[in-house]
C-alpha positions in Angstrom: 12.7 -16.2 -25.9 9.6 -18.0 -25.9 10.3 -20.1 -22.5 10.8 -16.5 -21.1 7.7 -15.1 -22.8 5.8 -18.4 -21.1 7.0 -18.2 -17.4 6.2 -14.5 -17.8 2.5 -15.1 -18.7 2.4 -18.3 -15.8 4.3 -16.0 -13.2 1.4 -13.0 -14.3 -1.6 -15.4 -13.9 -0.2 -17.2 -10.9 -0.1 -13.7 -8.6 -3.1 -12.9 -8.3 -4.7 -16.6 -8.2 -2.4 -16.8 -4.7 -3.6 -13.6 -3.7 -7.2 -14.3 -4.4 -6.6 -17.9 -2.6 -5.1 -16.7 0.0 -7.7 -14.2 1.4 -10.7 -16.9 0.0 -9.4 -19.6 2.1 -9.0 -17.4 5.5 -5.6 -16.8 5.5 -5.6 -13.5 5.9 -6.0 -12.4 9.8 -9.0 -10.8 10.3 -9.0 -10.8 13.7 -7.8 -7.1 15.5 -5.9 -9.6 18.1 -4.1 -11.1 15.3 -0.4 -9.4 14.2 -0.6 -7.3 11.0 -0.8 -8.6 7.4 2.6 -8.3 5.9 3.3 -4.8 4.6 0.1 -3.8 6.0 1.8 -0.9 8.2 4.2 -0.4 5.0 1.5 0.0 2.7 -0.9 2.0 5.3 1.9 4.7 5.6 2.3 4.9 1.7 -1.3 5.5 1.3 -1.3 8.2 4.2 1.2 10.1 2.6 0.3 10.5 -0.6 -3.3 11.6 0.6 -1.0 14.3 2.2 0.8 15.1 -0.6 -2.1 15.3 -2.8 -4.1 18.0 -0.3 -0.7 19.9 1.2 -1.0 23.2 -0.7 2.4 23.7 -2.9 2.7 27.6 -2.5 1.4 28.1 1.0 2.8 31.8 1.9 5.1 31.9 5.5 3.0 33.0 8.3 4.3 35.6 10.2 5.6 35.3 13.6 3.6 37.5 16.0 4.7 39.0 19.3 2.2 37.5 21.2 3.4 33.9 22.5 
Protein backbone atom coordinates (compact mmCIF):
# COMPACT_ATOMS: atom_id res chain seq x y z
CA UNK A 1 0.00 0.00 0.00
CA UNK A 2 2.61 2.32 0.74
CA UNK A 3 4.65 1.66 -2.73
CA UNK A 4 1.27 2.54 -4.32
CA UNK A 5 0.68 5.60 -2.04
CA UNK A 6 4.44 6.65 -3.25
CA UNK A 7 4.27 6.27 -7.05
CA UNK A 8 0.98 8.07 -6.62
CA UNK A 9 2.53 11.20 -4.98
CA UNK A 10 5.83 10.84 -7.72
CA UNK A 11 3.31 10.28 -10.68
CA UNK A 12 1.23 13.66 -9.15
CA UNK A 13 4.46 15.82 -8.88
CA UNK A 14 6.03 14.51 -12.00
CA UNK A 15 2.82 15.87 -14.45
CA UNK A 16 2.96 19.01 -14.17
CA UNK A 17 6.94 19.43 -13.85
CA UNK A 18 6.75 17.83 -17.67
CA UNK A 19 4.14 20.10 -18.50
CA UNK A 20 5.87 23.12 -17.14
CA UNK A 21 9.24 21.84 -18.93
CA UNK A 22 7.91 21.24 -21.77
CA UNK A 23 6.40 24.65 -22.65
CA UNK A 24 9.73 26.40 -20.65
CA UNK A 25 12.07 24.69 -22.85
CA UNK A 26 10.21 25.66 -26.40
CA UNK A 27 8.62 22.63 -27.08
CA UNK A 28 5.53 23.67 -27.53
CA UNK A 29 4.88 25.15 -31.30
CA UNK A 30 4.29 28.48 -31.20
CA UNK A 31 4.60 29.16 -34.62
CA UNK A 32 0.83 29.43 -36.64
CA UNK A 33 2.92 27.43 -39.57
CA UNK A 34 3.57 24.75 -37.14
CA UNK A 35 0.76 21.64 -36.79
CA UNK A 36 -1.43 21.86 -33.70
CA UNK A 37 -0.49 20.97 -30.11
CA UNK A 38 -1.80 17.65 -29.28
CA UNK A 39 -5.44 17.80 -28.27
CA UNK A 40 -5.41 21.33 -29.09
CA UNK A 41 -8.44 20.99 -31.58
CA UNK A 42 -9.93 18.41 -28.98
CA UNK A 43 -9.71 20.58 -26.20
CA UNK A 44 -10.70 23.95 -28.34
CA UNK A 45 -14.00 22.16 -29.29
CA UNK A 46 -14.71 21.11 -25.54
CA UNK A 47 -14.29 24.58 -24.40
CA UNK A 48 -16.59 25.95 -27.35
CA UNK A 49 -19.20 23.91 -26.35
CA UNK A 50 -19.63 24.26 -23.02
CA UNK A 51 -19.51 28.17 -23.49
CA UNK A 52 -22.65 27.16 -25.63
CA UNK A 53 -24.17 25.23 -23.22
CA UNK A 54 -23.75 27.60 -20.51
CA UNK A 55 -25.47 30.77 -22.62
CA UNK A 56 -28.13 28.39 -24.85
CA UNK A 57 -31.33 29.35 -23.05
CA UNK A 58 -33.03 25.97 -21.60
CA UNK A 59 -36.81 26.87 -22.18
CA UNK A 60 -36.57 28.91 -25.26
CA UNK A 61 -40.48 28.85 -26.59
CA UNK A 62 -40.94 27.40 -30.54
CA UNK A 63 -41.11 30.23 -32.97
CA UNK A 64 -43.76 30.16 -35.07
CA UNK A 65 -43.61 29.45 -38.69
CA UNK A 66 -44.87 32.35 -40.70
CA UNK A 67 -46.33 32.43 -44.16
CA UNK A 68 -43.99 34.68 -45.50
CA UNK A 69 -40.83 32.65 -46.98
Amino acid sequence: MTRFVAGLVVGIITFPLAFYFYFATGGAPVATAEAAMPFEKTLAHKALNARIRKEMPMNAPPSKATSRI
